[in-house]
N, C-alpha and C positions, 0 to 999 in steps of 0.2 A: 504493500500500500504506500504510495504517497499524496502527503496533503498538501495541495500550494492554496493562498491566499488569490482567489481571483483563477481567470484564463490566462493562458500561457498565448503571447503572441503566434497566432500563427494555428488556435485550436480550431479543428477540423474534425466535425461528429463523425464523420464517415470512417475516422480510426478505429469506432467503439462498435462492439455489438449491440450494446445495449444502455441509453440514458436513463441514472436515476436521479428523480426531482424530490431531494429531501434526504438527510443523512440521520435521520430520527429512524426509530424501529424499523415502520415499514419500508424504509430506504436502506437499510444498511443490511436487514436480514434478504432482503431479495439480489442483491448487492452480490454477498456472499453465495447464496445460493447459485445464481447464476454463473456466478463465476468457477463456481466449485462445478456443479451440476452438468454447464453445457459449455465451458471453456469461454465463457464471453468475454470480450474485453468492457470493463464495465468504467463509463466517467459518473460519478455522482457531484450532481450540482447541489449543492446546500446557500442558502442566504443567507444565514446566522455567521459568525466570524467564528465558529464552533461544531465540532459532532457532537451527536447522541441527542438533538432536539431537546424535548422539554424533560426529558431525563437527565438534560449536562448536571453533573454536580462539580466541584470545585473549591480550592483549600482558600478558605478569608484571611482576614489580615490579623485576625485573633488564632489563625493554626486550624481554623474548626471545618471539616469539610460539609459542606452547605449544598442543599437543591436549589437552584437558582429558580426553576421557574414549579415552584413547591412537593411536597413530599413528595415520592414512589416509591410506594412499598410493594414490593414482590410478593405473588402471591397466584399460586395458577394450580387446579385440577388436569388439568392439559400435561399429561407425561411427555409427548412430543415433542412440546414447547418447551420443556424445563431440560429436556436432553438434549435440545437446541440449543438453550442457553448458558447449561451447562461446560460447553463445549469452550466458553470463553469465559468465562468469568468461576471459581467455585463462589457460594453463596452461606453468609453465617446462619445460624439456629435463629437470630433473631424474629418473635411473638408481637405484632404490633399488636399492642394494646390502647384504646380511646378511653378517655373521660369524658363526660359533661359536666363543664359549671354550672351546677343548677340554684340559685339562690346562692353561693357558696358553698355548695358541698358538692363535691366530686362525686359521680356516680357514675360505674363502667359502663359501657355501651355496645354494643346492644344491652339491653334495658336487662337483669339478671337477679338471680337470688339474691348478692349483695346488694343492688340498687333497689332493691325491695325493703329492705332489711333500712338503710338508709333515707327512702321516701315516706316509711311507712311505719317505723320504730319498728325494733327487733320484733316484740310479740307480734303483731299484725301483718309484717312484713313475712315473719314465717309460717304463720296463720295460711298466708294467702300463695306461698309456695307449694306448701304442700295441697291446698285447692289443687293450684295449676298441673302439679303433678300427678293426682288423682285424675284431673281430666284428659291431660294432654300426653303423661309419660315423662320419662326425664331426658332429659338433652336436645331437647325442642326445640327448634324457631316457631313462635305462633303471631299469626297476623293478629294486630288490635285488632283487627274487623271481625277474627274468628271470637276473642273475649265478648265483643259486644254481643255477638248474635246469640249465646247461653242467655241472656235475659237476667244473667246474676250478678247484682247489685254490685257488690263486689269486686267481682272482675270484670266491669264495666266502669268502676273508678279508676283500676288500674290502667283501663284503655285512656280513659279521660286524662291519667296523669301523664302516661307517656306519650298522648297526641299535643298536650298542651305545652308541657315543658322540655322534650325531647325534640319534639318535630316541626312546629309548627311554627313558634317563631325564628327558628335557625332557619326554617326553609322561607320564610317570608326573606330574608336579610341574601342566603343565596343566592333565588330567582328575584328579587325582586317587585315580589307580588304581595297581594293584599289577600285574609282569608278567606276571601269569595273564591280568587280566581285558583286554589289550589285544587289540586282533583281529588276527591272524596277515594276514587281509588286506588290511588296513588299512597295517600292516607291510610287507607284500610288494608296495606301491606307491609307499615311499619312495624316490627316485629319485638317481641319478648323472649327471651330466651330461657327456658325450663332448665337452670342448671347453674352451675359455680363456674365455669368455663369463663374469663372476662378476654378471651383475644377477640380480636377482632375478627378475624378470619379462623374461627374455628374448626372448621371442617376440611380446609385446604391443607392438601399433602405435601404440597413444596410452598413453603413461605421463608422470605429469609431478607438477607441484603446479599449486594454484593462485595465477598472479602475485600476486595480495594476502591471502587469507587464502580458505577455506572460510567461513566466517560471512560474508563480501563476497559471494561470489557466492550462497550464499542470498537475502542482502539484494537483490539486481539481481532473482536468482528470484520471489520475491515480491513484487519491486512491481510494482503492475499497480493500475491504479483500482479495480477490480470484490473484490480481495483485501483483507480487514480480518482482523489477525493478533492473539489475544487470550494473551499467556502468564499463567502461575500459576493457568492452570487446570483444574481436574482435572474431563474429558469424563464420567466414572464418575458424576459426581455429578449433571448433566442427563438423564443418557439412563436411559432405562428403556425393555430391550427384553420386547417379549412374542413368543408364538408368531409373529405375523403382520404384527405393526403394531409401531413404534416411537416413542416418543415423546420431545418434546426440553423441558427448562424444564418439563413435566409436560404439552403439548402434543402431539397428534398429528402429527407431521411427512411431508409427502407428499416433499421434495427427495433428493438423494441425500447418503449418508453414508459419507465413506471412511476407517474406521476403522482407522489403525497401531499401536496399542496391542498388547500382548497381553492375548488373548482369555479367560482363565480369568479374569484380573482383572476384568473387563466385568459375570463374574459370581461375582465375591468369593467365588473359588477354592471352589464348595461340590462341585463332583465330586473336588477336589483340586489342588493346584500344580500344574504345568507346571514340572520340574526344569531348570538351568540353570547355569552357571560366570559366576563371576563377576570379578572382579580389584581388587586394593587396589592405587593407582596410587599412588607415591610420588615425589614429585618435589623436586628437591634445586638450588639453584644456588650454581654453582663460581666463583670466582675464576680464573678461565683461558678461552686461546681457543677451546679446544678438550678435549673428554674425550675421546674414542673416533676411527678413522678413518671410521666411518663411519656412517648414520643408528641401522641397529638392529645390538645384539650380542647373539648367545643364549647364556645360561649353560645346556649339554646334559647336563654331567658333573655341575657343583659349584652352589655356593649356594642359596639356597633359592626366589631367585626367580628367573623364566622368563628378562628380558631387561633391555638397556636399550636406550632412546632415548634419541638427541643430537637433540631439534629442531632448532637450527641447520644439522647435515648433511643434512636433508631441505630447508628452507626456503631455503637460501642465505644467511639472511639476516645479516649484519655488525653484530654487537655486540661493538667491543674487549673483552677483559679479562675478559667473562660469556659463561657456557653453564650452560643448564638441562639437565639428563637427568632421566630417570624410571624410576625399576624399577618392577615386575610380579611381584604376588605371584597367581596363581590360585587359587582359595579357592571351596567352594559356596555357591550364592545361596540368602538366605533372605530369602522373600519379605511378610516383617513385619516387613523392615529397609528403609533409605532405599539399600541396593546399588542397583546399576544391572545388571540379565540383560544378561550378553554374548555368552554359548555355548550356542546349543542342545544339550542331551543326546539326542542323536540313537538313542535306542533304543524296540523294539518298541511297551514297555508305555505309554511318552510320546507316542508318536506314536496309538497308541489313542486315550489321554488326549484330545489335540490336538483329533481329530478327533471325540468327545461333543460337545466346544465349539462345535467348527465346524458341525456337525449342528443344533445350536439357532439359529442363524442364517439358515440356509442356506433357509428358507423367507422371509426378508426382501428382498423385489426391492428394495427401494432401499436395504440396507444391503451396504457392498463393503470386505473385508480384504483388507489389501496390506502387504506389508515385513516385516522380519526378526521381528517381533514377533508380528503379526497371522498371519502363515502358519507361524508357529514354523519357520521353517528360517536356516540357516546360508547370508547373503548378503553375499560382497563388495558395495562400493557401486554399481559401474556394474550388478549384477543386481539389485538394489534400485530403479532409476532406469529400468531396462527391464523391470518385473512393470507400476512404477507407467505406463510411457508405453502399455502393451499395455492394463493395466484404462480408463486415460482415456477412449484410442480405443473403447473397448467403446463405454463411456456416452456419448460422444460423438457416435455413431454410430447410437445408438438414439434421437437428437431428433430 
């Protein structure tokens, strides 16, 4: 692999088999892929002055390695993905664990025996455990919606307390909306957990970090001889697509093109934006070893922003004296600003939208969207890493 800053006077796409537009997941794992898979000579254009998209992490000026464009915590059911990712990076034991500030008192999250025990004083709170576990069994996720529909007082408080202080004003402050316009069931899937278990992702087989950084195992990712990595540069400004043919440098291009960008930018939003959330990430470092117990804290009741992060409680990592956190403000994206889209707005008239775009494309056999951007949906990372291993194998397959 080599990474130059910019094009190299004299860059000619017709060198490459294959252009990737984007050096985040879905860029770098199809990257790989193809280069391992069908010998491609592969350029990846990235616009950020960095790899590994909104994964980069990176060491501050207090020592502390820091997510620049907020948490990722690994976590996937997906064995294929994880023996993919494997392949570059090994990954620690680490359990993310969440809090809610609720009133001031921390309670784990998903909503759990101890949060019970905590909202509800010990006796009532274990009172109303062993309810849950007579009805549901133990180690349950249960929708409030399924508490409310028993008709028992009861455990219909417990839905009331965790749609009121768990969910609903954190979600107002995320999307941006008022309690009308939330969706009842969307609501009615917020869940309780029948058990002591306080991870986060308790059910998930591979969860961890990565032993050195996310930016490291990119770097392993993309090196490969056949991979030349160009950042600061913006793909929008080569490519010109037409109905049938696409062209790169002003060139006819016959290779394949695996575009992660989004797609209304590709064509300078003229049906309209593609709506989105986005977050003003504020980061602050302490004089102290520690701020919080634990990696992430959600403010659900108070403040104005979402949460914080303690990198260090995710990374393990040992810096006497210093800890960096970061708040989360959620705020709408506007997109003739240098924000960063984080959140799909996942409604009717956007997803229409989406799909004009996708339409314009969709007669290009060698051009192929992939990842949170390009399919405008809402992807954890290992789903992101399995769209990109399933489209490789396509193209792979058809040499």
């Amino acid at each position: 692999m080599s990474i130059a800053s910019g094009l190299p006077e004299g860059f000619n796409p017709s060198n490459y088999d294959a252009i990737v537009v984007g050096a985040g997941y879905a860029g770098a794992v199809c990257a790989r892929m193809l280069a391992e898979g069908s010998s491609f000579r592969v350029a990846v254009l990235e616009r950020r002055n960095h790899i590994a998209g909104n994964a980069y992490d990176y060491v501050d000026e207090a020592g502390v390695l820091v997510h620049k464009y907020g948490p990722h915590i690994y976590h996937t059911f997906d064995d294929r993905v994880h023996q993919f990712l494997t392949r570059f990076t090994d990954f620690t034991d680490y359990q993310h664990k969440v809090l809610a500030n609720i009133h001031g008192t921390l309670m784990p999250v998903p909503f759990n025996h101890q949060s019970l025990k905590l909202a509800f004083g010990d006796e009532k709170g274990e009172r109303l455990y062993h309810k849950l576990i007579m009805t549901f069994g133990e180690n349950k996720k249960v929708p409030i919606l399924e508490l409310r529909k028993l008709n028992d007082p009861e455990l219909s408080e417990v839905a009331d307390y965790v749609y009121e202080n768990v969910f609903l004003h954190y979600t107002m402050k995320q999307w941006g909306k008022t309690p009308d316009q939330i969706d009842p069931e969307v609501m009615g899937r917020v869940p309780v957990f029948v058990g002591d278990d306080d991870r986060y992702f308790p059910q998930a087989p591979h969860q961890g970090m990565p032993a050195v950084s996310y930016t490291d195992m990119f770097e392993h990712m993309l090196d490969h001889d056949l991979i030349s990595v160009f950042t600061d540069v913006d793909a929008r400004d080569l490519l010109d697509v037409e109905q049938t043919s696409i062209k790169v440098c002003g060139q006819a291009y016959g290779g394949e093109i695996i575009y992660t960008g989004a797609l209304d930018e590709l064509f300078n939003m003229d049906l309209g934006a593609l709506p989105y959330r986005t977050l003003d990430m504020q980061f602050e470092t302490l004089d102290q070893d520690q701020f919080q117990p634990v990696g992430t804290v959600n403010y659900t009741v108070s403040e104005d922003f979402t949460r914080i992060t303690e990198f260090k409680n995710m990374t393990g990592q040992v810096v006497p004296g210093k800890t960096t956190i970061m708040r989360e403000y959620s705020k709408p994206y506007d997109p003739q600003s240098s924000q960063t889209p984080y959140y799909v707005i996942n409604e009717p008239q956007n997803i229409e939208l989406y799909k004009q775009y996708r339409e314009r494309v969709r007669g290009l056999i060698n051009f192929h969207v992939v990842g949170r951007l390009a399919e405008y949906r809402y992807y954890d990372m290992d789903g992101v890493v399995a769209s990109a291993l399933e489209l490789s194998n396509k193209i792979i397959s058809q040499q």
